[in-house]
Every structure is written in C-alpha cells, then in structure tokens.
C-alpha positions, 0 to 999 in steps of 0.5 A, a space after each residue: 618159339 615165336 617169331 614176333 618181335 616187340 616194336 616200340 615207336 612213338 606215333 603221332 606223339 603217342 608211346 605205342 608198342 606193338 607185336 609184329 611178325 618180321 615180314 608185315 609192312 609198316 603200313 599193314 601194322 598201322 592200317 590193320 594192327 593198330 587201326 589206323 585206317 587214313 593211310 591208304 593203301 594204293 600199289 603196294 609196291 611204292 610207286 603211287 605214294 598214297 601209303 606216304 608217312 613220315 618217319 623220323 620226319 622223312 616221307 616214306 613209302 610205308 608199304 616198303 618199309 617193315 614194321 620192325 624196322 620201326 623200333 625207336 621211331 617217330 612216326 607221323 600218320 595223317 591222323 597225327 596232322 590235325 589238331 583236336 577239333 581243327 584242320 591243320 593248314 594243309 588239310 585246310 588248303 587241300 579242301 578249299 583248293 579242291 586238290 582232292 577227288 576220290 581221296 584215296 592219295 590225299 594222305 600221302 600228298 599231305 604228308 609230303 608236303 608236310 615234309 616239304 614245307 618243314 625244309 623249305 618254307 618257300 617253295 617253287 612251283 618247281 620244287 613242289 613238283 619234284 618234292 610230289 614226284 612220288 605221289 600219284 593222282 588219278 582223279 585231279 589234275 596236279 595244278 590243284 595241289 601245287 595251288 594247295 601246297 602254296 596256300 599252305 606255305 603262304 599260311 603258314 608263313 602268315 601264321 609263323 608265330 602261332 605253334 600250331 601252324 603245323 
C-alpha cells in the first residue's frame, strides 16, 4: 500500500495536481516534482528566506512547509510573477536598482515584497525592513532593495489603474 497522497492546488493560476509522499516539502515538490526551478533553495531550514512563495497570498518559507499540506491552495511561485513577455514592476525595479547579485534570494525577496505591498501600498522604510526581515542577502547590501521595494510601490501606485500592475 502506497503511502502517496493526491495534492490538488492551483499555482500561478494554473490547476495542478500532483503525487507526493507526506514527508517532501513544498519547495522539493515545486523544484524537483513539478520543475519549477526559480524557487531557490538556501538553508533548508527557514532562516534565509530564499525558497519564500506565497501561499494563499501569504509569504512562506516553503522548504518549511509539506507539500501535502497544500491541497486546496494557491500558490504564487516567481515564475507566476511576470506577465507573458514582460517584467512584472518588481522585477523591473529590482534590475534597475540593482538589488541583485548572485541571485539565488531575489525570488524569495520579490516574493515578499509582493506580499508587502498588497497590504500596504505605502510603505516605510521601516516597514519594508521588517516585512524582509526573513530574507537574507549575502552578496548586496539591503539599501539597494528597499530602494527597489519603493520604486516598485511608486509604480505601482502611478500605474493603480492598469490590472496588470501586480
């Protein structure tokens, strides 16, 4: 008797369905069962925030979290941020503010500020550092990414009417 289970979620706005064991994490199930490689694998242990997705639209640390646990949920991975051929406002600001090095967090702190921005428009500096508390960089300095973070709520506050502005 087998002891996979049938997990149904919908990710990036897509139905997906999947077999999984109880005991791999969401972030095993996404990177090597469903082959979505831009969540990045850092500590394993939910202290660097690289692997952050949201989950019903709250950011999670998904290498803490069994994929079983998943049934019924949306999930947002950063291959759900940008829309067809073109850079979400986020991923726009993080490149032109270079708030980027080796890359391996930037998905997790995207992520993130997604989820910060959706509840608070308007930000502090403050705010935006405590909202990526959970996130680590070891290659660039944080300066860059709260510079991007606020770039990417001035736009989306300039753009509030165009849909999608996500």
């Amino acid at each position: 008797m087998s002891n996979q289970r049938v997990v149904s979620a919908t990710i990036n706005g897509q139905p997906q369905t999947f077999l999984c064991q109880p005991r791999p994490t969401l972030l095993e199930v996404l990177r090597d069962a469903l082959n979505m490689t831009g969540t990045k694998e850092g500590c394993s242990n939910g202290n660097c925030g690289a692997c952050t997705v949201l989950l019903n639209g709250d950011p999670v640390v998904s290498c803490l979290v069994l994929a079983v646990e998943c049934d019924g949920a949306e999930i947002e991975t950063i291959e759900g941020v940008a829309e067809r051929d073109h850079l979400a406002p986020v991923q726009e600001a993080f490149l032109e503010n270079a708030a980027l090095q080796c890359g391996i967090c930037t998905p997790g702190f995207i992520m993130s500020t997604k989820a910060l921005l959706k509840a608070n428009p308007n930000p502090t500096d403050s705010e935006i550092r405590f909202a990526l508390a959970g996130n680590l960089c070891r290659c660039t300095g944080y300066d860059k990414i709260v510079k991007a973070v606020q770039d990417t709520a001035e736009r989306l506050r300039a753009g509030a009417d165009d849909p999608t502005a996500n």
